[in-house]
N, C-alpha and C positions, 0 to 999 in steps of 0.2 A: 382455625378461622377466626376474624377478627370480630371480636361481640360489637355490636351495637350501642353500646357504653361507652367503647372505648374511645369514640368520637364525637363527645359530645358536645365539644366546647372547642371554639375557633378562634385564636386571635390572629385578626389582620393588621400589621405592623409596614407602615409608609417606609421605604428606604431613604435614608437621610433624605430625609422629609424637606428639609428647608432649602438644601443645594440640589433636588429632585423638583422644586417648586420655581428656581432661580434656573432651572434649564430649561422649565417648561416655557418661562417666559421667554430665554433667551437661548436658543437651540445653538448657538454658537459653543455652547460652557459645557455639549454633552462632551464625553473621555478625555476635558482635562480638569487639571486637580483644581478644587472648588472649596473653599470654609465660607460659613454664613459666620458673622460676629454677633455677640450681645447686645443688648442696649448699652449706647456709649462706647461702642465699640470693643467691651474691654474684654471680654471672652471666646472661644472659640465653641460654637454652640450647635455646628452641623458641618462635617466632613463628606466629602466625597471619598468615595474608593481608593481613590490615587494618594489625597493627603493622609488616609489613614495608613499607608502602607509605608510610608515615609515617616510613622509613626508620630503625629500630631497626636497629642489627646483629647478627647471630650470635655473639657470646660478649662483646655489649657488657657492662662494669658495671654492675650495677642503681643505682648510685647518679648515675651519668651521665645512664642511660636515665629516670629516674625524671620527670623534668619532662615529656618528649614524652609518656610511660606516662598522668600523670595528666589532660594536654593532649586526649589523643583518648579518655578516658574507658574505657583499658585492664583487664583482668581480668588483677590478678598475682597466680599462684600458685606456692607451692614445690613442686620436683619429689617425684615418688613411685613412686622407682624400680623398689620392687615391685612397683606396679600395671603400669607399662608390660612390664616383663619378662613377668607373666603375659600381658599383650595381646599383645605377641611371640611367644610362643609359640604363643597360635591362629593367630594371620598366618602363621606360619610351619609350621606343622601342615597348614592351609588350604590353602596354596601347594603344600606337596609333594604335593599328591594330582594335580598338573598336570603333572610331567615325571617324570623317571626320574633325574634325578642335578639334588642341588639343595648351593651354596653361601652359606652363609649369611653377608655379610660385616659386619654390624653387626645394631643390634636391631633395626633397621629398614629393614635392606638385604639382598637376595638375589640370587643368579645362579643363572640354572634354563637346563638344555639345552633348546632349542626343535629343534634337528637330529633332530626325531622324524617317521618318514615319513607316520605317520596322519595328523600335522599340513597339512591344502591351505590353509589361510589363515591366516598368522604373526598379522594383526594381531585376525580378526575370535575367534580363540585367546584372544588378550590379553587382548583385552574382555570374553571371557567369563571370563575368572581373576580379571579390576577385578570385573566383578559378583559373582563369589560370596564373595569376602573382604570387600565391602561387606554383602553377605547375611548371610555369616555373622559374622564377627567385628566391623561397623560403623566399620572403617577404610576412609578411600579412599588409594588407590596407585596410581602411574602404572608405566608398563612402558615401557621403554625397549627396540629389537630391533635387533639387529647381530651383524656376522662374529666383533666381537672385544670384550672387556670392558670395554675403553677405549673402544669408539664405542658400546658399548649405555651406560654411566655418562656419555655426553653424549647421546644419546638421550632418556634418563630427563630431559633437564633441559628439552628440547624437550618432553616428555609433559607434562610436569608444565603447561607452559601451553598447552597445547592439550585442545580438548573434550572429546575422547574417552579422558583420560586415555594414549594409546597413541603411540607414534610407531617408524616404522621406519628407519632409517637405513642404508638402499643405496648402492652401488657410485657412483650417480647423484650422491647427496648428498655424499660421500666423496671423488669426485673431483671436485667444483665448488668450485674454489678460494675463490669469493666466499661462497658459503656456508660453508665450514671456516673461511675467515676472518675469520668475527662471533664467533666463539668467542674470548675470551682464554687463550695460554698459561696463565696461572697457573688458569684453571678447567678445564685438562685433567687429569683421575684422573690420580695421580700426581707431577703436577706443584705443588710447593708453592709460599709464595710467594716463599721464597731459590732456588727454582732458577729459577723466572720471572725473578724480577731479574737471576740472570748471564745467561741466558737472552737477554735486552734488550740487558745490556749489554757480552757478550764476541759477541755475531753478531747482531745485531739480532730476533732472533727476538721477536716479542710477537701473535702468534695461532697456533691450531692448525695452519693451511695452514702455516704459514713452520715452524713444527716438523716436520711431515708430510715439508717439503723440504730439511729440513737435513742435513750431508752426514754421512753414519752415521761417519766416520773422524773426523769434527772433536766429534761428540758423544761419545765415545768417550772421547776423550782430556782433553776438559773435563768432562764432566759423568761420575756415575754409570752403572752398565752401565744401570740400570732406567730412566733417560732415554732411550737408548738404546730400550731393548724398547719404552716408549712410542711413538715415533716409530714403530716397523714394526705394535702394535696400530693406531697411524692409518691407515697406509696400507692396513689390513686384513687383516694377515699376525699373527695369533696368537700371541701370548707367553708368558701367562698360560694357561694351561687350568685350564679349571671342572674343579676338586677339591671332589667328595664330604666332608661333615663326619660324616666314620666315627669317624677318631682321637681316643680320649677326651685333651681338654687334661693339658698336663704338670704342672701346677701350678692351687695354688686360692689368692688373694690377697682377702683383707677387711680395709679400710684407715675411715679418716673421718679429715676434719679436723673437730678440735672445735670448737661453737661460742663457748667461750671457753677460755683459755686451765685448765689443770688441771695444778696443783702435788700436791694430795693422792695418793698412793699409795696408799689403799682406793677412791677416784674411779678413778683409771685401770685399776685392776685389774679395779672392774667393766667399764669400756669393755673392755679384753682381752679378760674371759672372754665378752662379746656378739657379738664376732668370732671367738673361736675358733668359738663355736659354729653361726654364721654360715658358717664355714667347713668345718667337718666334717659339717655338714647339706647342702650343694654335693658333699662329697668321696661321700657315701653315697649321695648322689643319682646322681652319676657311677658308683657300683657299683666305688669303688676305695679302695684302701686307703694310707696313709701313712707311709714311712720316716723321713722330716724335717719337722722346724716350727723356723719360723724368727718371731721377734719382732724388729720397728723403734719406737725413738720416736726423737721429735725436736720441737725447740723452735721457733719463727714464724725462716724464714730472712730474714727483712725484719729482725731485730735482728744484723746480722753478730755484733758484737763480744761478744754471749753466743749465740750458735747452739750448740747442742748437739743431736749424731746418733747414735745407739748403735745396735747392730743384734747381735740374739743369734740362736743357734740350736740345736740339738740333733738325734740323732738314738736308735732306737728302734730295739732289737735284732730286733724283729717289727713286721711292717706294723701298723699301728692303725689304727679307723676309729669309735670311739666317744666321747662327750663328756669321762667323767671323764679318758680316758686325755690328751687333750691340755689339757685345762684345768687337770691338775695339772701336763707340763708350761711351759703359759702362764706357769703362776706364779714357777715357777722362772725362767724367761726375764727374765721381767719384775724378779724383785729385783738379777739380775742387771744388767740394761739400766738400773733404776732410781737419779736421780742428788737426790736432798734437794735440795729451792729449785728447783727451775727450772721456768719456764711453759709447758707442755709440749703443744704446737698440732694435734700428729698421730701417732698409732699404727696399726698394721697388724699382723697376725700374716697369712705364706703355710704352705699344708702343700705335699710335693712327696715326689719320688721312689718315685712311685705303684706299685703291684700291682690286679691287677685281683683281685676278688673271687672271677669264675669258678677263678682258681688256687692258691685254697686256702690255706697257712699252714704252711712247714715247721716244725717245732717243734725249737729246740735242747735237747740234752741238759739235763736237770734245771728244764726250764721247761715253764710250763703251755701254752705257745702263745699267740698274741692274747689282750690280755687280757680281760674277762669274758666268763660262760656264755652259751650258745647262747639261754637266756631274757634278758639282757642283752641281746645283737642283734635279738632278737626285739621288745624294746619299744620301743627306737630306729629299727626301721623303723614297726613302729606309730603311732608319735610324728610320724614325719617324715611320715605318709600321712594322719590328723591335720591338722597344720599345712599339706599341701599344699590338702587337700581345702579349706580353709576361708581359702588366700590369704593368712594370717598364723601366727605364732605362736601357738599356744592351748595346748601344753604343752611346756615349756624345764624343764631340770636346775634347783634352784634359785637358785645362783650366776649364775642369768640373770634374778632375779628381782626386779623394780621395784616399788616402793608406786605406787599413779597417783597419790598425792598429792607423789610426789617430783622434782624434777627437777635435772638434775646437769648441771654445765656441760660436758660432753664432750657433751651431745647436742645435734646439729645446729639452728641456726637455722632453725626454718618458721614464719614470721609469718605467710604467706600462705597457708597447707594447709588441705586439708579437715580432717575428724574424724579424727586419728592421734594413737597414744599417744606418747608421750617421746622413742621410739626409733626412731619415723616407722613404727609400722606402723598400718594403718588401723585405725580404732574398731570394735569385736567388738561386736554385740548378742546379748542373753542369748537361748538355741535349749535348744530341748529337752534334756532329761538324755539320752542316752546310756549305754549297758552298754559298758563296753572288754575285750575277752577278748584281755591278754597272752599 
């Protein structure tokens, strides 16, 4: 009989998450073959069934991939990063209504405690968590069940092609060598594919069995400690514990590579100010406030001999958490960092050194405190609940603001996107007038 242990830990894994996200919107794209692309189109970043079997790979080049793509009569479109983020977060909304402590490890990946006593059948659980995130949100997901995070993240890849989307992975499975050992090392969580190769070639190890049986003193000494902890997650001995996503992150980072290259310094200064603001609409959403902003550019590192990297920052005698206050100083960052003539491939601005909102704002002598009025705050969460409710931008500072007849080579290559404006955010239809009471 199967123990109680043996299910402890559940990862829910999205099926190609991004062309699952791309059919939900457009029910047309269900059973045929579908890749989501990169930013700037340049990689292949989510496959459907059909392209994978025509064997495209996971972060192939699109210009590689582009002959088999047009060969099996593929649908290529550019990614939309906003769009799946909001699908994530129902998936993810969805799911926590099913355990008591839930880890979120990608936008498409979770680990939920299943070691709940109500629970009398781990898998027929499962099925019922596949159905209603199908119900509600129109993603399908497989669930993967095991003692530890590393046997439920190979679980999930057995789910994934089996019917019932579920699979459990017991004691049974665990210790049947021949089974552990259709698995390849380097597809074990955790294991990449440089440590797969020393792996092969300092002990012969090259499937999951032969790691499961390798001597902990010799992994130890050659490999990383987390090699190491892999190894006893195999054996079913716990390494990792499912950690709650309570802690608000330490930092907020909004970067692009441009889709061509941008010498002008009122061009990139627009691209800056579209990421600050990017950024401090994440930092207010988080319900925290900001001590430092830091600004990076830099030039295409495929030119070594003029590569050019600059990287500024500043800090702020009171937390801030409002547009003007970091876009004036973006600006400054930016003339600073700013070098005449060079083609300038990629910008970022992060904020950091967080305060939480609940703790209020001590104010130094002779200063007004954070800077603008309480009706300032006031219209910026307005704004940001606004632009949440309607899944894009609908009202931005002006220094965020685009003619739709303009387009500027800082913004990203989508050849192949649905209706989105300039700045990849989806096409707005005109809705009723609204009253706004600031």
């Amino acid at each position: 009989m199967r123990k109680y242990s043996e299910r402890s830990i559940g990862l829910c894994d999205c099926n190609n998450f991004f062309v699952s996200c791309e059919r939900r919107e457009n029910p047309s794209l269900v059973s045929r073959p579908v890749v989501v692309l990169s930013g700037n189109d340049g990689c292949v970043v989510s496959r459907s069934e059909e392209v994978k079997a025509a064997g495209v790979a996971m972060g192939e080049p699109y210009f590689k991939a582009r002959g088999v793509l047009e060969h099996i009569g593929a649908v290529v479109l550019s990614g939309r990063l906003g769009l799946y983020n909001k699908i994530s977060s129902d998936v993810m909304a969805c799911l926590s209504r099913f355990t008591d402590t839930m880890e979120v490890y990608s936008i498409d990946e979770a680990f939920i405690n299943l070691a709940i006593a109500s629970i009398e059948d781990a898998e027929e659980y499962c099925r019922g968590i596949r159905a209603e995130i199908w119900r509600r949100c129109g993603i399908p997901v497989s669930l993967g069940i095991s003692s530890t995070k590393t046997l439920a993240k190979l679980a999930s890849h057995v789910a994934k092609k089996s019917r019932s989307g579920v699979f459990w992975l017991d004691a049974a499975h665990r210790e049947d060598a021949a089974w552990m050992g259709a698995f390849p090392a380097g597809e074990v969580w955790g294991i990449g594919r440089k440590t797969a190769a020393k792996l092969a070639l300092r002990g012969r190890v090259v499937t999951a069995a032969e790691l499961m049986r390798a001597d902990d003193l010799w992994l130890k000494e050659n490999f990383s400690i987390n090699t190491l902890y892999t190894a006893w997650e195999l054996r079913g001995y716990p390494a990792y514990p499912l950690a709650a996503n309570h802690g608000a992150a330490k930092s907020v980072q909004v970067s692009r590579s441009f889709g061509e290259p941008v010498c002008d310094y009122a061009e990139l200064l627009d691209a800056v100010s579209y990421f600050t603001i990017c950024a401090a609409r994440q930092l207010r959403g988080m319900k925290q406030r900001a001590s430092r902003m830091g600004l990076y550019l830099r030039t295409s590192p495929f030119h070594r001999e003029s590569f050019y990297s600059r990287f500024e920052e500043c800090t702020f005698r009171l937390p801030r958490s409002l547009d003007a206050d970091f876009l004036g100083a973006a600006r400054q960052l930016l003339s600073r960092a700013f070098e005449a003539g060079r083609p300038y491939k990629k910008a970022g601005v992060f904020l950091s050194d967080f305060t939480d909102v609940s703790c209020g704002v001590q104010s130094l002598l002779f200063d007004g405190g954070e800077s603008g009025s309480d009706a300032a705050h006031r219209a910026a969460e307005t704004a940001d609940a606004l632009n949440a409710e309607f899944g894009r931008v609908v009202i931005a500072p002006a220094d965020n603001f685009t003619a739709p007849e303009k387009s500027a080579r800082w913004h990203p290559k989508r050849e192949h996107g649905a209706a989105e404006d300039a700045r990849g955010r989806p096409a707005l239809p005109l809705g009723p007038k609204r009253r706004v009471n600031f």
